[in-house]
C-alpha positions, 0 to 999 in steps of 0.5 A: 500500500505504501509503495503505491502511494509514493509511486503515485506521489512519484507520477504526480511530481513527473507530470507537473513539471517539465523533464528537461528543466535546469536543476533547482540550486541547492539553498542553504536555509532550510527554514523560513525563520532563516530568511533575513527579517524584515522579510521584503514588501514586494509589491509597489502598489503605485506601480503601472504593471502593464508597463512594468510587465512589458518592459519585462517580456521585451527583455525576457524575450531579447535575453531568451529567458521566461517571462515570471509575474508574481500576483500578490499583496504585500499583506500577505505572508505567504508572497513575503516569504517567497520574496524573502526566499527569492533574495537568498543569493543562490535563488536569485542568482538562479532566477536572473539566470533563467528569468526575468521578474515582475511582481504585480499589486493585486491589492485585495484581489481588486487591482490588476486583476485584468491583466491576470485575466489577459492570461486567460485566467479565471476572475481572480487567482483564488490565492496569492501568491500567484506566479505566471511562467509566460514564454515571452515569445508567444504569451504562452503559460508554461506553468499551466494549471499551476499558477496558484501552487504557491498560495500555501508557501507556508507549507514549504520550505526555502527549497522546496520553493526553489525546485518549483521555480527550477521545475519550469525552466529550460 
């Protein structure tokens, strides 16, 4: 009976990301009590996001990365803990890497939710954070069906956090 179930937990991880994605970097914390205090606002609530997310998906595209759009507020504890976990070096020298960020103010789920709906997403994320992995090259989602996973961040580890990110890459 267990066997069955790891094979399944095994078959559920394989489908949910890409084989050919770079290997996640290897974090130091194993905590989020780890990260540096105060843990970041990210969001910038004056932001015009449509001109930030543009600027973002022309540079991704000139530098043949993916394009990531993280949703959120800066209310929310599960968005500081994957900002904080994003500014660990080895996470953030990753991301640079293989992505060009941009996070996004949905204030309390009524601002800019427009332009997660222009991704063809429902009314509103039904958690946040919620990340978009776009292939800036066609507007395409790579994460699909997957864009709320880390609404429970909490839930997870530094690490953990850094294979999801890891997951969607090429």
């Amino acid at each position: 009976m267990r066997l069955s179930f790891a094979l399944s937990l095994l078959a559920t991880a394989l489908v949910a990301a890409p084989a050919s994605a770079a290997p996640a970097p290897r974090v130091a914390a194993i905590g989020f009590e780890q990260l540096k205090q105060p843990l970041p606002y990210p969001y910038d609530e004056n932001a015009n996001a449509r001109a930030q997310i543009a600027r973002a998906s022309a540079l991704a595209k000139q530098q043949h990365k993916l394009l990531l759009i993280d949703f959120g507020g800066n209310w929310c504890a599960d968005c500081r803990l994957l900002a904080g976990t994003m500014e660990l070096p080895e996470v953030k020298a990753f991301v640079a890497k293989h992505y060009v960020e941009v996070t996004v103010d949905v204030g309390r789920f009524n601002k800019n939710l427009d332009i997660w709906q222009s991704y063809g997403q429902p009314a509103r994320p039904v958690g946040v954070p919620a990340v978009l992995v776009v292939d800036p090259r066609n507007r395409k989602l790579v994460n699909k069906g997957h864009e709320t996973a880390l609404a429970d961040a909490r839930q997870m580890n530094p690490q953990a956090l850094a294979d999801w990110l890891a997951s969607w890459t090429k």
